[in-house]
LOTOR-633945 format. One line per 3 residues: number of its first residue (from 1); their letters; for each residue z, x, y of C-alpha. Coordinates in steps of 0.05 Angstrom, whole numbers. Each point is the difference from the previous one (the first is absolute). Example, Ala and Ser with C-alpha at 12.3 -4.5 7.8 and 13.67 -1.06 7.14 Angstrom:
// LOTOR-633945
1) as) 156,246,-90 | -13,27,69
This chain:
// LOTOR-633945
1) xxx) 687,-697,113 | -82,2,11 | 7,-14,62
4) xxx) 54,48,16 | -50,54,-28 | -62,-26,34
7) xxx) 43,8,69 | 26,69,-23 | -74,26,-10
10) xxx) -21,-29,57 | 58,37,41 | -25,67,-33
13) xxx) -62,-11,13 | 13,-17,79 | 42,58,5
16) xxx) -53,49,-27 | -53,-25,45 | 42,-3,61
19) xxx) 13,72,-13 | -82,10,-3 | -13,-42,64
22) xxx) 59,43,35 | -46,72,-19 | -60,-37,19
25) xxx) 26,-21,72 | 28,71,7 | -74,24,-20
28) xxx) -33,-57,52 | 45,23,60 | -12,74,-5
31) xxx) -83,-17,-6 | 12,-48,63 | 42,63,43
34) xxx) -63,49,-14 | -48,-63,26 | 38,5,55
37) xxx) 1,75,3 | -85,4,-4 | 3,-54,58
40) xxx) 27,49,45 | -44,57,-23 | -74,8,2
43) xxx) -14,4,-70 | -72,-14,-36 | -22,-86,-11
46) xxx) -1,17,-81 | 71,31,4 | 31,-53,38
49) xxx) -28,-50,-39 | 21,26,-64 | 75,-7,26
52) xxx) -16,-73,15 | -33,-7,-71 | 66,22,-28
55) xxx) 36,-33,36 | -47,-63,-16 | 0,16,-69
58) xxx) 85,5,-4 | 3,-70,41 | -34,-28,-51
61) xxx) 36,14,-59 | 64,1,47 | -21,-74,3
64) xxx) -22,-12,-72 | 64,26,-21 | 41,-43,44
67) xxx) -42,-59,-27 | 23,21,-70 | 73,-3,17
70) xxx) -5,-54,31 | -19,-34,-60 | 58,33,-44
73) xxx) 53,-29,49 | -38,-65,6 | 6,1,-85
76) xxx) 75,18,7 | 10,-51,43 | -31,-55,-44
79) xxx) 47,27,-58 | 61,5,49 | -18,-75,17
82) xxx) -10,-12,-75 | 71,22,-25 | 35,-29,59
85) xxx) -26,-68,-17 | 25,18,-68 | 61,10,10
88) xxx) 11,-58,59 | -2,-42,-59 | 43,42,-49
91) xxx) 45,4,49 | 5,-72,17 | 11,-25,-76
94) xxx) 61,59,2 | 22,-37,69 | 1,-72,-30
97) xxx) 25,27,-72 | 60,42,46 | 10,-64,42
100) xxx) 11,-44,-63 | 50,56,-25 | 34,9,63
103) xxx) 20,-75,-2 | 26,13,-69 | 40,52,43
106) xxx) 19,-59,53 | 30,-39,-53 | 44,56,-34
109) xxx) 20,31,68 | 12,-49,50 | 34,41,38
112) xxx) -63,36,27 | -46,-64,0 | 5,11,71
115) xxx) -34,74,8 | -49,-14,-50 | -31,-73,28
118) xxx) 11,15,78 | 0,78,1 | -53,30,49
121) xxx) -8,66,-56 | -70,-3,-37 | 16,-14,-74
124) xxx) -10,74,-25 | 61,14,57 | 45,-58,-25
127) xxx) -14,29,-70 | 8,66,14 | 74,-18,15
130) xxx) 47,44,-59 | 36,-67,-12 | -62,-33,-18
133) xxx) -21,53,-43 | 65,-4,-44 | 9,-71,-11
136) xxx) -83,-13,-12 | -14,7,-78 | -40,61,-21
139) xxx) -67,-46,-6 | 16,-19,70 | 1,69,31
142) xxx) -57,26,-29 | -40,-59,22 | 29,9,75
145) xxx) -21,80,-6 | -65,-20,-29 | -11,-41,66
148) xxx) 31,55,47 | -53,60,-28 | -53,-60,9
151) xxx) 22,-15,73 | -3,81,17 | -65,8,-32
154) xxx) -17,-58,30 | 24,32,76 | -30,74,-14
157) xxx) -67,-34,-17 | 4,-46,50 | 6,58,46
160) xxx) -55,39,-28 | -52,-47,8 | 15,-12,71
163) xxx) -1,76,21 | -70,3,-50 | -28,-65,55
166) xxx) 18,45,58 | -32,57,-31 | -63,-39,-14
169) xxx) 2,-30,72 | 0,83,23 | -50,19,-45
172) xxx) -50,-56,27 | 11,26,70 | -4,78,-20
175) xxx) -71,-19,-35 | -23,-33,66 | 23,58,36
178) xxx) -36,39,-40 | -72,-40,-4 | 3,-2,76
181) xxx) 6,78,1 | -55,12,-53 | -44,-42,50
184) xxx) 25,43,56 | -21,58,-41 | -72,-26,-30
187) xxx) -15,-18,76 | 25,73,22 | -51,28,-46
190) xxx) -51,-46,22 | 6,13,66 | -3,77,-12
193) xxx) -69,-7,-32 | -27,-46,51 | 21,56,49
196) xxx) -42,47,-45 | -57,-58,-4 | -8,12,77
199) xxx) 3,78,12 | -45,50,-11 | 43,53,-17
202) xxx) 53,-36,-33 | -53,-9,-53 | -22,62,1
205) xxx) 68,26,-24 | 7,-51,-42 | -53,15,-37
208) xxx) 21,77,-8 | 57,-26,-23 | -33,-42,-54
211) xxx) -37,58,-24 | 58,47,6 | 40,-48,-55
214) xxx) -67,-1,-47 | 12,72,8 | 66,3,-20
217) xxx) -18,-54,-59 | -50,52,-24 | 36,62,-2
220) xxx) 67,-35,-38 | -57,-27,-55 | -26,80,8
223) xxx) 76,22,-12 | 13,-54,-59 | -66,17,-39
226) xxx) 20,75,9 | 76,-9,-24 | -30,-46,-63
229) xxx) -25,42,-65 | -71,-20,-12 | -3,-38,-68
232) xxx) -64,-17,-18 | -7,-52,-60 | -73,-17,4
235) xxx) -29,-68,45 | 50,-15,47 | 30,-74,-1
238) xxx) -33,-18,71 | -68,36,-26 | 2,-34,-55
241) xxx) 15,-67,24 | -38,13,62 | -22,-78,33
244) xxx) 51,-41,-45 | 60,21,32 | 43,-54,19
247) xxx) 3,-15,83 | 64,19,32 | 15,-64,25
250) xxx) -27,-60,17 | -31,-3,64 | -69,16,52
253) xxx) -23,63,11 | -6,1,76 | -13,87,8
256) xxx) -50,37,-50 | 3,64,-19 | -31,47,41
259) xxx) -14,23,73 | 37,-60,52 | 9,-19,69
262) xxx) 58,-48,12 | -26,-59,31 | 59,-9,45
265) xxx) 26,73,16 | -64,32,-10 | 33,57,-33
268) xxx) -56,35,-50 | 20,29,-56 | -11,1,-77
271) xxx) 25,-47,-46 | 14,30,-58 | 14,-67,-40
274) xxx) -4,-71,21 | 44,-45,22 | 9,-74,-29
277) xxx) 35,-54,40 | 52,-37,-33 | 60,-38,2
280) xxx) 70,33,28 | 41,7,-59 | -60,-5,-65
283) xxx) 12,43,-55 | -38,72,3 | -21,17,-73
286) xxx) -8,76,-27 | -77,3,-25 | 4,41,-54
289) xxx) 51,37,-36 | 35,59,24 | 59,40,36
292) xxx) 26,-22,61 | 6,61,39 | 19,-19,68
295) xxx) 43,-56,26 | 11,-7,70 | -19,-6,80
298) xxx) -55,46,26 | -25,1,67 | -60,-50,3
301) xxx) 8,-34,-54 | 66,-28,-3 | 34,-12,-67
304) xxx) -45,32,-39 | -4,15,-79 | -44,47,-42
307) xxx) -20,6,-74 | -18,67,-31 | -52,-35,-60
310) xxx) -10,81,-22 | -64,42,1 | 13,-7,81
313) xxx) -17,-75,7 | 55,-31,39 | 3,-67,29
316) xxx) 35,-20,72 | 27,-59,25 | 23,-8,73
319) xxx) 32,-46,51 | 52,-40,-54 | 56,-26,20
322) xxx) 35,16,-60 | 3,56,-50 | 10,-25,-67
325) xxx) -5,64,-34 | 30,68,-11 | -29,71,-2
328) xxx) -6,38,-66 | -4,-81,-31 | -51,0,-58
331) xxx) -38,-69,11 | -52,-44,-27 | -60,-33,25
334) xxx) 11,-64,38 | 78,13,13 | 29,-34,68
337) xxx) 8,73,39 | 14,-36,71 | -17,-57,51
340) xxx) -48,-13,47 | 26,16,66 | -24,25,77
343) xxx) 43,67,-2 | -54,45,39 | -52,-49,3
346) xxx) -28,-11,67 | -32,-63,-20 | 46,-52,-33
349) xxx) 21,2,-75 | -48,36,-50 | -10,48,-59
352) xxx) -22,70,30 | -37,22,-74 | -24,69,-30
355) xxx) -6,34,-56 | -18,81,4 | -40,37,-52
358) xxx) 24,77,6 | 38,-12,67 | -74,-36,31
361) xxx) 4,-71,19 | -46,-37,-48 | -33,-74,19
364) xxx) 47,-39,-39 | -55,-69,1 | -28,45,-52
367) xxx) 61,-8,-45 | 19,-63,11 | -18,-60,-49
C-alpha cells in the first residue's frame, strides 16, 4: 500500500510538471520565431541580443526542468521495479499454493485432468472457466481471484514502467537537443559581439544603446520614487548600516563604479554600479531589507530586480538568470532574490550591482562590508 502511494504521488507530480515543461516550450518556441524575426531585420546589437538572452535564459531552465523530471520518472521507475519484484514473488507462492490445489482438483475430477495438466490456457484462463469456479470451495476462489487482481496489477504495472523507460530514453535525447541549441545560441551571441568588437560604428551604436537603457533605468527609478509616499522615519537602514552591509554574492569585482571604457568593445560609458564575476547559477542575496518593486527583463540588463529600501535608496541587481522574487514582496536582508546568470551581460556570468540614493547611482564599495 506505500508503495502504491509513493507511485501515485509520483504520477501527480509528473503530470504537473509535464504540464509546466509543455507552457515553457510553448514560451521557448515563440522567443526562438522573434530570433528569427530580428535576423531578418536590421535591428540594434543590444536588442538582438536581449532576444538571445531570453531565449538563453528559457533554455536553461527548459533544461533544468527536464533534468527534474527526469529524475521523478527515474524515481517511479525504481518504485514500479520495486512492486513488480514484489509481487513476482507473491504471485509465485499463489501459483505453487493454486498448483497444489488444482491437483486436489485432479483427484476429485478426473474427468478434466486432461485440460488442466496439458491445456495451453495460462492458469488464471483455466481458472477462469464457470465450471471451475462452482465446484472450487469458497477458500479456493478467493485465493484464485487474489492471484488474478495480482497478475493484472502485475500486467498494468508492467506496462507502465516500460512506457516511463521510453519516456526517459526521449527525454535524454530532447535535453541533448536542447544543450546543442543553447550552444548554437551562446555562439550566435558571441559572434554578434565579436562583429561589434571589429567595427567602428557598430560600437558606436552600441554604446548609444547602452546609455539609452541607463536612461530608461533612471527615469522608471524617477517614476517609482514619484508614485511612492515619502515616509521618513529618521536614519535610513543603508545610512545607518552604511560599510557593513552584507555583499551580494560571492564573487570578484571585475568593473568599478564610475566612468568605463570596455576593454573589448570600447564602448564608454558610465557605470553606475559594479559588476562582480561569479558563478552561473549562485544565489543573488537582497542587501538590506525592503520592497521589491520591480521584477522583470529590461533592456540592458536582462532579468533584472529592484528593492525600494524607502527614503529613495533602492538597490539593483542585473543580468540573473532567474527571478526568485515577486513585486510588492516585503523582504528581509540576506533573502535568495535570484541567480547569477549572463541575461544582458556582454561579458560572461556576473552580478551587474547598484544601489541609488534619491534616484542617483551611489558607489556601492562604500556600503559594502
Amino acid at each position: 500500500m506505500k508503495i502504491l502511494i509513493i507511485i501515485f504521488c509520483l504520477f501527480t507530480q509528473i503530470a504537473e510538471k509535464q504540464k509546466e515543461l509543455d507552457e515553457l516550450k510553448t514560451k521557448l518556441t515563440a522567443v526562438r520565431n522573434d530570433i528569427q524575426q530580428l535576423e531578418k531585420q536590421k535591428v540594434g546589437t543590444l536588442t538582438h541580443i536581449e532576444k538571445i538572452d531570453e531565449g538563453i535564459s528559457l533554455t536553461i531552465k527548459y533544461i533544468d526542468e527536464l533534468t527534474s523530471q527526469e529524475s521523478k520518472e527515474k524515481a517511479s521507475v525504481h518504485e514500479l521495479s520495486k512492486r513488480l519484484a514484489r509481487l513476482e514473488a507473491k504471485m509465485k507462492y499463489r501459483k505453487d499454493d493454486l498448483r497444489e490445489r488444482l491437483i486436489r482438483l485432479y483427484k476429485w475430477t478426473p474427468f478434466y485432468k486432461l485440460e488442466i495438466l496439458f491445456s495451453s490456457k495460462s492458469l488464471p484462463e483455466i481458472l477462469s472457466s464457470s465450471y471451475y469456479l462452482q465446484i472450487l470451495a469458497k477458500d479456493d476462489q478467493k485465493a484464485f481471484f487474489e492471484f488474478k487482481s495480482d497478475w493484472q496489477r502485475y500486467l498494468t504495472d508492467k506496462k507502465m514502467r516500460e512506457e516511463l523507460i521510453i519516456t526517459l530514453a526521449e527525454r535524454k535525447d530532447e535535453k541533448e537537443r536542447e544543450l546543442n541549441y543553447l550552444n548554437e545560441e551562446r555562439n550566435k551571441k558571441k559572434n554578434i559581439l565579436n562583429k561589434v568588437a571589429k567595427q567602428a560604428d557598430e560600437k558606436k551604436k552600441l554604446e548609444k544603446e547602452l546609455k539609452s537603457a541607463q536612461r530608461k533605468l533612471e527615469e522608471l527609478i524617477v517614476e517609482l520614487e514619484r508614485k511612492r509616499e515619502k515616509i521618513k522615519k529618521g536614519t535610513n537602514y543603508l545610512e545607518n548600516n552604511k560599510g557593513t552591509l552584507p555583499w551580494p554574492c560571492r564573487g570578484k569585482v571585475i568593473t568599478n563604479f564610475g566612468k568605463i571604457i570596455h576593454p573589448k568593445y570600447n564602448t564608454k560609458t558610465k557605470n553606475n554600479g559594479i559588476d562582480i564575476s561569479a558563478s552561473y547559477g549562485d544565489n543573488v542575496h537582497a542587501v538590506a531589507p525592503g520592497k521589491v518593486v520591480y521584477a522583470d527583463r529590461f533592456m540592458g540588463y536582462g532579468n533584472l530586480v529592484l528593492i525600494d529600501h524607502l527614503d529613495g535608496y533602492y538597490s539593483l541587481y542585473g543580468y540573473l538568470a532567474e527571478i526568485l522574487v515577486d513585486v510588492n514582496k516585503e523582504i528581509i536582508e540576506g533573502r535568495i532574490i535570484g541567480r547569477i546568470g549572463e541575461s544582458g551581460s556582454l561579458s560572461g556570468p556576473m552580478l551587474h550591482f547598484e544601489l541609488r540614493k534619491d534616484g542617483k547611482p551611489v558607489d556601492p564599495l562604500a556600503y559594502l562590508k
